[in-house]
C-alpha positions as CSV (number, residue, x, y, z in Angstrom):
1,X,-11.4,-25.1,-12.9
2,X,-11.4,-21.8,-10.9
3,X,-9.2,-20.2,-9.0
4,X,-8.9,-19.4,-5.4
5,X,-6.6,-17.0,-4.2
6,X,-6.0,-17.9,-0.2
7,X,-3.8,-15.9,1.6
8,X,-0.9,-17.7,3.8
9,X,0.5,-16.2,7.8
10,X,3.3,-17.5,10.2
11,X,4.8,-20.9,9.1
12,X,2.7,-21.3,6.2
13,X,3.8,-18.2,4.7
14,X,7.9,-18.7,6.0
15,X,7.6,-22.7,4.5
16,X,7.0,-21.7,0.9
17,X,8.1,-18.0,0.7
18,X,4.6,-16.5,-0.5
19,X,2.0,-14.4,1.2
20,X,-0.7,-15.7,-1.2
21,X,-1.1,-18.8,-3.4
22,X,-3.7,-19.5,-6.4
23,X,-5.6,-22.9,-6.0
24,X,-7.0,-24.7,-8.9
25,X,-10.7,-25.5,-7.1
26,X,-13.6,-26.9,-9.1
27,X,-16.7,-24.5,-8.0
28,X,-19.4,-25.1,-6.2
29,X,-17.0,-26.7,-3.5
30,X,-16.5,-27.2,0.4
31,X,-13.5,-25.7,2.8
32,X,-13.1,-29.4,2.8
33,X,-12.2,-30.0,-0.3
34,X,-10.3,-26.7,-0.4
35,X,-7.8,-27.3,2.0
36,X,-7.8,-30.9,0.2
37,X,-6.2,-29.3,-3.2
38,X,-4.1,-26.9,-1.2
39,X,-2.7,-30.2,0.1
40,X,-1.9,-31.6,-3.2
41,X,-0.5,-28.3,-5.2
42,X,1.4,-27.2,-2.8
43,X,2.9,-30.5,-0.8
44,X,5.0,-27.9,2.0
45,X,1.7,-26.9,3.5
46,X,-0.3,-29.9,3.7
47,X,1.2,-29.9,7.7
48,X,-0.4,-26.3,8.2
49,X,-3.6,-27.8,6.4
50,X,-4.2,-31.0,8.7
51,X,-3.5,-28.7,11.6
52,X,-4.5,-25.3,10.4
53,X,-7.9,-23.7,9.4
54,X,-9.3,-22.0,7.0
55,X,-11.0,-18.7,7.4
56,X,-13.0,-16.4,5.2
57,X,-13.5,-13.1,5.5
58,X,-11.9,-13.0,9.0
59,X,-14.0,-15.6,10.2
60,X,-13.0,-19.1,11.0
61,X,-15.2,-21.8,8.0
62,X,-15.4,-25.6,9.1
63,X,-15.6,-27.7,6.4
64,X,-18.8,-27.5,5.5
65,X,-18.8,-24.2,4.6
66,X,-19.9,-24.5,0.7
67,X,-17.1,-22.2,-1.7
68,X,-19.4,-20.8,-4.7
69,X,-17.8,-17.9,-7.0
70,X,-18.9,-15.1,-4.9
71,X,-16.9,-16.4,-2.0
72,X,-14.1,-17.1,-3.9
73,X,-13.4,-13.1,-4.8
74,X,-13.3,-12.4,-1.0
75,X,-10.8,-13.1,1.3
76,X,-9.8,-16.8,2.1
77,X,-6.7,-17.4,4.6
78,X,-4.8,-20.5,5.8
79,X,-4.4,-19.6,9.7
80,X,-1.9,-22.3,10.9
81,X,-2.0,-23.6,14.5
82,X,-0.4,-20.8,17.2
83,X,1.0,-21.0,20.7
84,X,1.7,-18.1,22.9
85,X,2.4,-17.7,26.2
């Protein structure tokens, strides 16, 4: 298993009290199957997951986006749903 530090913002961040978590992820992956494991280690967020995205490198990933090792040192982010006004 490898690792995957994935940084957390808003609600995600306030529901668990961390700006980053660690995500045991078997590599070659998906975002898919990232935001699957977030899910199960870390049961608070799995609301920001079904609703959220994922983003790497500032740049929104659908699930399809494959995860390999060299993606994995850069920076991955949970960007929960927002509303403004």
């Amino acid at each position: 298993m490898d690792r995957i530090r994935v940084r957390l913002f808003a609600g995600a961040r306030e529901s668990i009290n961390l700006e980053t978590i660690d995500v045991e992820l078997q590599l070659p992956s998906t975002v898919h199957h990232l935001k699957e494991a977030i899910a199960i280690q870390f049961e608070p967020l799995r609301r920001f997951v079904e609703y959220g995205r994922i983003a790497i490198n500032n740049e929104f990933a659908d699930n399809s986006k494959a995860i390999d090792s060299k993606i994995a040192q850069t920076v991955i982010a949970l960007i929960p749903p927002v509303s403004g006004g």
